[in-house]
C-alpha positions as a LaTeX table, in Angstrom:
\begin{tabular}{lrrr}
\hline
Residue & $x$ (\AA) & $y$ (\AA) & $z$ (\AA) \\
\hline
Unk1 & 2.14 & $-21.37$ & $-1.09$ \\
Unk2 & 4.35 & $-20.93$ & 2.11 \\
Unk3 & 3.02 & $-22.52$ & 5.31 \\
Unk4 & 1.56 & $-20.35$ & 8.44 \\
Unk5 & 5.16 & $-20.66$ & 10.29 \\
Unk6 & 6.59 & $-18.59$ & 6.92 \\
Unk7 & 4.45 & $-16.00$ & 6.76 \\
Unk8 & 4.89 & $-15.23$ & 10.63 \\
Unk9 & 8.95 & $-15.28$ & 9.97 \\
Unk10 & 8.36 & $-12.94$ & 7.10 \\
Unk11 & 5.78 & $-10.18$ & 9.64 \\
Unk12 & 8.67 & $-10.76$ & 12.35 \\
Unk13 & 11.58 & $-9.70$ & 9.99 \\
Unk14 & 9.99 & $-6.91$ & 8.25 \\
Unk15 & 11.74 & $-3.69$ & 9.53 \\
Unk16 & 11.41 & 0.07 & 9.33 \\
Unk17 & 14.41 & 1.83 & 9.22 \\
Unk18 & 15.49 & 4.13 & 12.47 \\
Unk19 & 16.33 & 6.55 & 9.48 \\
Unk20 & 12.43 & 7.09 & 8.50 \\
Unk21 & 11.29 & 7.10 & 11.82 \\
Unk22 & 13.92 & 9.87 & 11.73 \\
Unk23 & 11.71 & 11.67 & 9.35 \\
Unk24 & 8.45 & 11.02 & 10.16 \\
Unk25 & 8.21 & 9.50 & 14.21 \\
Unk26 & 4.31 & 9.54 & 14.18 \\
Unk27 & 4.81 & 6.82 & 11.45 \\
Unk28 & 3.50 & 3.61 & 11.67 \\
Unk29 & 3.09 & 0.61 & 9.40 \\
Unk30 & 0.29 & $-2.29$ & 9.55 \\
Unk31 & 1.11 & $-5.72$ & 7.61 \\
Unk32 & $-1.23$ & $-8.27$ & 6.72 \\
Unk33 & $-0.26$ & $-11.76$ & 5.07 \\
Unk34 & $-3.61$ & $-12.85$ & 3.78 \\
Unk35 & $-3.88$ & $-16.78$ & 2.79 \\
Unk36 & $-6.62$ & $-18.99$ & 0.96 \\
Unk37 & $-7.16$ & $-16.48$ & $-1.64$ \\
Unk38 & $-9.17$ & $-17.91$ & $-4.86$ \\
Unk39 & $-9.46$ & $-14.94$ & $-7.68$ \\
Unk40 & $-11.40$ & $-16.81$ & $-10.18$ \\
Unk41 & $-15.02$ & $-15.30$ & $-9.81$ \\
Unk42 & $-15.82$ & $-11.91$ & $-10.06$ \\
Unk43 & $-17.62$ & $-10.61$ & $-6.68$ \\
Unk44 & $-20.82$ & $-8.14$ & $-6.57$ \\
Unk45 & $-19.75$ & $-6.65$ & $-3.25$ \\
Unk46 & $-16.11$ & $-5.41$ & $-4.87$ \\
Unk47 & $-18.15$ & $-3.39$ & $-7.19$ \\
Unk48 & $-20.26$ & $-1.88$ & $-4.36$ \\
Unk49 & $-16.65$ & $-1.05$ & $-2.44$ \\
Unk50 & $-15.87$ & 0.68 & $-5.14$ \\
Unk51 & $-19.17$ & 2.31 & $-5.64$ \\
Unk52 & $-18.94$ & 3.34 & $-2.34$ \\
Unk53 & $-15.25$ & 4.81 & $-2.22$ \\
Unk54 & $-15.98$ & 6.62 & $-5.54$ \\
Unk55 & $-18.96$ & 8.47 & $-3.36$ \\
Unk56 & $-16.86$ & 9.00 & $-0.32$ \\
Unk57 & $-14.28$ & 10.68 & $-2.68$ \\
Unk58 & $-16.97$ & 12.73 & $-4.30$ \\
Unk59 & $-17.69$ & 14.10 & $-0.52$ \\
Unk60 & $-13.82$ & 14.65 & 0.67 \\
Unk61 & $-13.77$ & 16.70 & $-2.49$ \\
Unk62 & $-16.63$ & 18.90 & $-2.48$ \\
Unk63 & $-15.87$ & 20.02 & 0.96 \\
Unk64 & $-12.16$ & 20.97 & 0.66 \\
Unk65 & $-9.33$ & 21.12 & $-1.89$ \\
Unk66 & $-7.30$ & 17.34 & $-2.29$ \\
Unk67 & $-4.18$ & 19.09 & $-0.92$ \\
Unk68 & $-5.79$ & 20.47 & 2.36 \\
Unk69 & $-7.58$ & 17.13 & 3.21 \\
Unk70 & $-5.36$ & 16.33 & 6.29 \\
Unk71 & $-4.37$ & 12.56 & 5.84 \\
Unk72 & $-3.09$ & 13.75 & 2.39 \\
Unk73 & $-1.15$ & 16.99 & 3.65 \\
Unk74 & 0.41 & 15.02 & 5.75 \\
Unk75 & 1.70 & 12.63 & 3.41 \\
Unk76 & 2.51 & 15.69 & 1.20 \\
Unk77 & 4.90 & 16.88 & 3.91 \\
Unk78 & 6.19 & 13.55 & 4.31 \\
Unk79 & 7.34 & 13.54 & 0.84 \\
Unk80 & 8.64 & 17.39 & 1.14 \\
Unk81 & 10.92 & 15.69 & 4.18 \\
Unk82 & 13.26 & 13.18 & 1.90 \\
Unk83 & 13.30 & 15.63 & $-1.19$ \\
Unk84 & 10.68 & 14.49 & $-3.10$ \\
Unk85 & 7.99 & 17.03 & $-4.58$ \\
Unk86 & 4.44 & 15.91 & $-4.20$ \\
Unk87 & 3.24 & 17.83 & $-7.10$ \\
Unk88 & 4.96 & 15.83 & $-9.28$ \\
Unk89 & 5.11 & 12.48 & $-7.83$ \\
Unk90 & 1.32 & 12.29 & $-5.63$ \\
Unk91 & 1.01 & 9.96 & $-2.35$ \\
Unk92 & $-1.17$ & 7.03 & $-3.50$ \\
Unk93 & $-3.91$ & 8.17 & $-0.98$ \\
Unk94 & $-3.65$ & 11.70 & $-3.19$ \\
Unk95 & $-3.89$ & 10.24 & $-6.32$ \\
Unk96 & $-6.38$ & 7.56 & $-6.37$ \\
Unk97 & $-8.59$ & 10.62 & $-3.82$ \\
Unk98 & $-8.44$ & 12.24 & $-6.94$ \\
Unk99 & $-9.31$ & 9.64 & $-9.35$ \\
Unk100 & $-11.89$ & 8.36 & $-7.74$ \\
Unk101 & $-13.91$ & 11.35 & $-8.10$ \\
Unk102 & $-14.36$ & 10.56 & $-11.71$ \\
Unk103 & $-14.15$ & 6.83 & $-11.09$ \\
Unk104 & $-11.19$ & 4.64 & $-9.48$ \\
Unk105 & $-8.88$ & 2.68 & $-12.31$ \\
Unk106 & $-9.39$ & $-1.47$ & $-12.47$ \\
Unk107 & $-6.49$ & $-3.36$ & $-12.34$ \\
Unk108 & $-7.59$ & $-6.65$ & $-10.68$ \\
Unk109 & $-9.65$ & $-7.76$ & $-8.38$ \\
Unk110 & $-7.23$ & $-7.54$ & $-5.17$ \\
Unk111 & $-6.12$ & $-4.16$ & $-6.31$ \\
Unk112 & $-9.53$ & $-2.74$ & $-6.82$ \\
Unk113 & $-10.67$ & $-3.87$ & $-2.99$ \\
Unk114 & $-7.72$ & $-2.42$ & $-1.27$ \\
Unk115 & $-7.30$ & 0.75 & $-3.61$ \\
Unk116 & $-11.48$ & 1.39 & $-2.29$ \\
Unk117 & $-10.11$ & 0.96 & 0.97 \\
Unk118 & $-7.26$ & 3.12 & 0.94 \\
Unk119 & $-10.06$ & 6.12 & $-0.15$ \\
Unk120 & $-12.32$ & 5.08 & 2.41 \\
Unk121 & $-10.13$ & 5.22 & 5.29 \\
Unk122 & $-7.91$ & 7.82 & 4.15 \\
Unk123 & $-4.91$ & 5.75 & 4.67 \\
Unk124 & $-2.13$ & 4.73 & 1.82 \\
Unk125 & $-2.39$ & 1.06 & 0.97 \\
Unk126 & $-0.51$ & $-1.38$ & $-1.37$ \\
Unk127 & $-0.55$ & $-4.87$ & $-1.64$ \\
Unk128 & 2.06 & $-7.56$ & $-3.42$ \\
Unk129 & 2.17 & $-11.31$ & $-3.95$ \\
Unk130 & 3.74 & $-13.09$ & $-0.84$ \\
Unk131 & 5.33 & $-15.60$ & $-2.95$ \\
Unk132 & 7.29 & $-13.36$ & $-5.41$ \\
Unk133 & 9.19 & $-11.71$ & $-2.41$ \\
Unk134 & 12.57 & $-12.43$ & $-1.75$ \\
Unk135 & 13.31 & $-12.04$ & 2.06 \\
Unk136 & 11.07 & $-9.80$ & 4.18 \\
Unk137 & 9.44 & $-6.29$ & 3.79 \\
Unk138 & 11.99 & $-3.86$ & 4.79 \\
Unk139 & 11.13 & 0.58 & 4.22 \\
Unk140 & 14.34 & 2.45 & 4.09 \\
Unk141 & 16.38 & 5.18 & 3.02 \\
Unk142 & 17.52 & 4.12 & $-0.52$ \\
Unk143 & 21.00 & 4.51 & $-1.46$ \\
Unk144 & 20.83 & 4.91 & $-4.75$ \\
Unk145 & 22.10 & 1.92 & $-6.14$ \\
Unk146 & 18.45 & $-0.49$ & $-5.68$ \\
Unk147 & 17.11 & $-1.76$ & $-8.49$ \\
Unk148 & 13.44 & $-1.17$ & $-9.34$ \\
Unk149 & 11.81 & $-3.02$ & $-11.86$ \\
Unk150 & 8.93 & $-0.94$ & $-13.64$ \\
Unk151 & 7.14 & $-0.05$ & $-16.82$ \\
Unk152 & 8.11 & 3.15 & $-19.11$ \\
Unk153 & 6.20 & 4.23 & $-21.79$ \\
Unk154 & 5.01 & 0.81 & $-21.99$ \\
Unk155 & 8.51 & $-0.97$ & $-22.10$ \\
Unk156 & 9.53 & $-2.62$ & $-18.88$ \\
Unk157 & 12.64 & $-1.19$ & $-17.66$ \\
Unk158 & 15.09 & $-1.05$ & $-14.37$ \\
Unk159 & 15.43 & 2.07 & $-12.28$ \\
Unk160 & 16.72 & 3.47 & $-9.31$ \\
Unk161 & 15.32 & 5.36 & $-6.80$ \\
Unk162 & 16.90 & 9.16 & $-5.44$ \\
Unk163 & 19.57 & 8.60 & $-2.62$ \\
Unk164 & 17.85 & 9.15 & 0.62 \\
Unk165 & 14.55 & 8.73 & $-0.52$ \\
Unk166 & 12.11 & 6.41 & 1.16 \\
Unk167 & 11.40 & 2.92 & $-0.46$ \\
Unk168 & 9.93 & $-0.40$ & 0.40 \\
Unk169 & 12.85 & $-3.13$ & $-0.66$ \\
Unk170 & 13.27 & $-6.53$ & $-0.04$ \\
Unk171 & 16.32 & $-8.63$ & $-0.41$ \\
Unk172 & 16.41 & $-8.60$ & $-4.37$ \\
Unk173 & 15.39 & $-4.73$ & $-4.81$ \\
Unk174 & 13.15 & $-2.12$ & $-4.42$ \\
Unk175 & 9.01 & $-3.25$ & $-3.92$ \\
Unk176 & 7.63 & 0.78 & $-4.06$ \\
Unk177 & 9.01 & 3.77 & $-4.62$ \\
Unk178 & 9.16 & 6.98 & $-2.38$ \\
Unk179 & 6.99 & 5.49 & 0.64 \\
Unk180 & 3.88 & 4.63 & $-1.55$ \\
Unk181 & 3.76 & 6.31 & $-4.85$ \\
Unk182 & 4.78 & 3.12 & $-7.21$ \\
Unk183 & 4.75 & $-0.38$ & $-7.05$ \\
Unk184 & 7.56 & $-2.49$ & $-9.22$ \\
Unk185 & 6.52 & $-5.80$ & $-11.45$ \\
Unk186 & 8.17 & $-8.37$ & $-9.76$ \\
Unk187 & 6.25 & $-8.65$ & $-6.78$ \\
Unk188 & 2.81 & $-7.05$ & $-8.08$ \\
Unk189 & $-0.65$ & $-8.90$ & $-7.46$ \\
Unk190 & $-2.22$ & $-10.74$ & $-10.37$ \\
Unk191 & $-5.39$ & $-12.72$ & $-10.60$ \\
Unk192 & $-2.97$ & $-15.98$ & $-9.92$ \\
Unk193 & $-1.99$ & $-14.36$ & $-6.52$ \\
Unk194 & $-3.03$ & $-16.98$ & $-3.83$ \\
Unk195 & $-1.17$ & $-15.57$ & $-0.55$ \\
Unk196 & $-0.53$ & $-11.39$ & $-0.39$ \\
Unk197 & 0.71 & $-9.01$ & 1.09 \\
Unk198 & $-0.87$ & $-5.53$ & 2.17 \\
Unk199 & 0.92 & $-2.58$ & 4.06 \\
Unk200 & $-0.84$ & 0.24 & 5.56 \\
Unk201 & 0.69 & 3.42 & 6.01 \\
Unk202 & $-0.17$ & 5.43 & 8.67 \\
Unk203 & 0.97 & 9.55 & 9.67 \\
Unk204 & $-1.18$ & 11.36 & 12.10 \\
Unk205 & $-3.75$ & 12.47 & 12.43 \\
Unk206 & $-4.78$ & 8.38 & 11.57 \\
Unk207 & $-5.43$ & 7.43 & 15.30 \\
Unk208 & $-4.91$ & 4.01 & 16.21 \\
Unk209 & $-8.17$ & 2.81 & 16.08 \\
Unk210 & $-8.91$ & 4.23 & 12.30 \\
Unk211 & $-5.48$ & 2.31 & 11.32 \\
Unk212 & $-7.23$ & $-1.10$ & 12.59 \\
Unk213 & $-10.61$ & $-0.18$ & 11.48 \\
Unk214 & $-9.12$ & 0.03 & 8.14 \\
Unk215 & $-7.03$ & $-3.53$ & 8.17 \\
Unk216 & $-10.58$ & $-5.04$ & 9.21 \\
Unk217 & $-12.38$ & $-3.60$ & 7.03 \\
Unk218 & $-9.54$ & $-4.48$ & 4.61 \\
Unk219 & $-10.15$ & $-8.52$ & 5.59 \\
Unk220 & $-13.86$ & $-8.25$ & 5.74 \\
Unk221 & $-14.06$ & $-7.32$ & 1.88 \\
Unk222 & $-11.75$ & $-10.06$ & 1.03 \\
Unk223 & $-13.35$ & $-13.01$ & 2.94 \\
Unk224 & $-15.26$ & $-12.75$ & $-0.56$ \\
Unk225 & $-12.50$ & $-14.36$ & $-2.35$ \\
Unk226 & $-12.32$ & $-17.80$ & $-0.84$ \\
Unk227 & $-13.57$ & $-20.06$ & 1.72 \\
Unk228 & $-10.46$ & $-20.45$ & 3.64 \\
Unk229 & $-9.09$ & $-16.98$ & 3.75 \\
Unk230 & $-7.20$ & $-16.49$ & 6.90 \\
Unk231 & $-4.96$ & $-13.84$ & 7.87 \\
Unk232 & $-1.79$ & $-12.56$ & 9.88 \\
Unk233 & $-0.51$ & $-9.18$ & 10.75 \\
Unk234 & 1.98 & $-7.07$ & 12.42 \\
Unk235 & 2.16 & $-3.19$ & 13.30 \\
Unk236 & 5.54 & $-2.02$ & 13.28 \\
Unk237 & 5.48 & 1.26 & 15.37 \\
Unk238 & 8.16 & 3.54 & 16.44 \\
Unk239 & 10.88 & 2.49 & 18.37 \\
\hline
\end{tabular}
């Protein structure tokens, strides 16, 4: 595990391109390097999260169609903006909104807290293993020519995204795939992850205050999984 002074070099050198603020300038991004985590034991109070965002879904969804809830028609015109369709290829706010009315996937145990978040607070959230990055966190206009490794029909296999459209990379290749929709292998979260990392995507209408309610709300729920978890962050905001 990398010591405190590394994960504050990492938040410092994580960029968002002048290009996607060209797109979107309302856009904002929240990092969190969260340390001490111990996955070993299964927690009650992740299954209650996840009770709970399942309900909150159930709510969002009775009162309005997916597409018109606003956090998510924003992101869907934040997809229409670099060329991607969000019929096709759904926000992760959209799609797991729409999963979780029938009950949200398990993956693991960090990727089932922050995937209740994400429907709880309306905001797009992924999270990766600090360790497996190489260099920092950097959202972009692809050129084409990134590598993204991913599964296909069950076969892992190397991609690349559309030119122009809008990808977390790091030094070695692309992390996710048009702003938030996939996550790659190399850098996922497993039950071995001890140190991760968690980006929150924020359009408006998510004010300021809802973006931090949801990175505390975000710690809170994972204080569960150790008893040293500690925690840096950074909000990258337009220039």
């Amino acid at each position: 595990m990398r010591e405190t002074s590394a994960t504050e070099e990492f938040l410092a050198a994580c960029t968002v391109d002048h290009a996607v603020h060209e797109l979107r300038p309302d856009y904002q991004a929240l990092l969190l390097v969260v340390s001490g985590l111990e996955l070993e034991a299964s927690h009650a109070s992740t299954d209650a999260l996840i009770e709970r965002a399942e309900s909150h879904a159930r709510t969002l969804i009775a009162s309005s169609p997916v597409d018109h809830l606003p956090h998510i028609a924003a992101w869907r015109e934040a997809y229409r903006s670099f060329g991607a369709k969000p019929q096709r290829t759904r926000s992760s706010l959209e799609a797991l909104t729409r999963r979780a009315e029938q009950g949200l996937p398990r993956v693991n145990a960090l990727t089932d807290v922050y995937n209740a978040i994400s429907v709880l607070h309306q905001i797009p959230l992924g999270g990766e293993d600090f360790d497996r990055y190489d260099g920092p966190a950097q959202l972009i206009r692809a050129t084409g020519t990134e590598t993204f490794d991913t599964v296909s029909d069950g076969q892992p296999v190397v991609e690349h995204p559309e030119p122009g459209e809008v990808v977390w990379a790091d030094d070695a290749g692309v992390t996710c795939r048009r702003w938030n929709w996939r996550q790659g292998r190399r850098t996922a979260l497993t039950d071995q992850t001890r140190t991760a990392v968690f980006i929150l995507d924020a359009l408006a209408p998510v004010t300021d205050r809802e973006l931090a309610e949801a990175g505390v709300a975000l710690l809170e729920a994972l204080s569960a999984f150790g008893s040293d978890v500690r925690a840096s962050h950074r909000l990258i905001v337009t220039p």
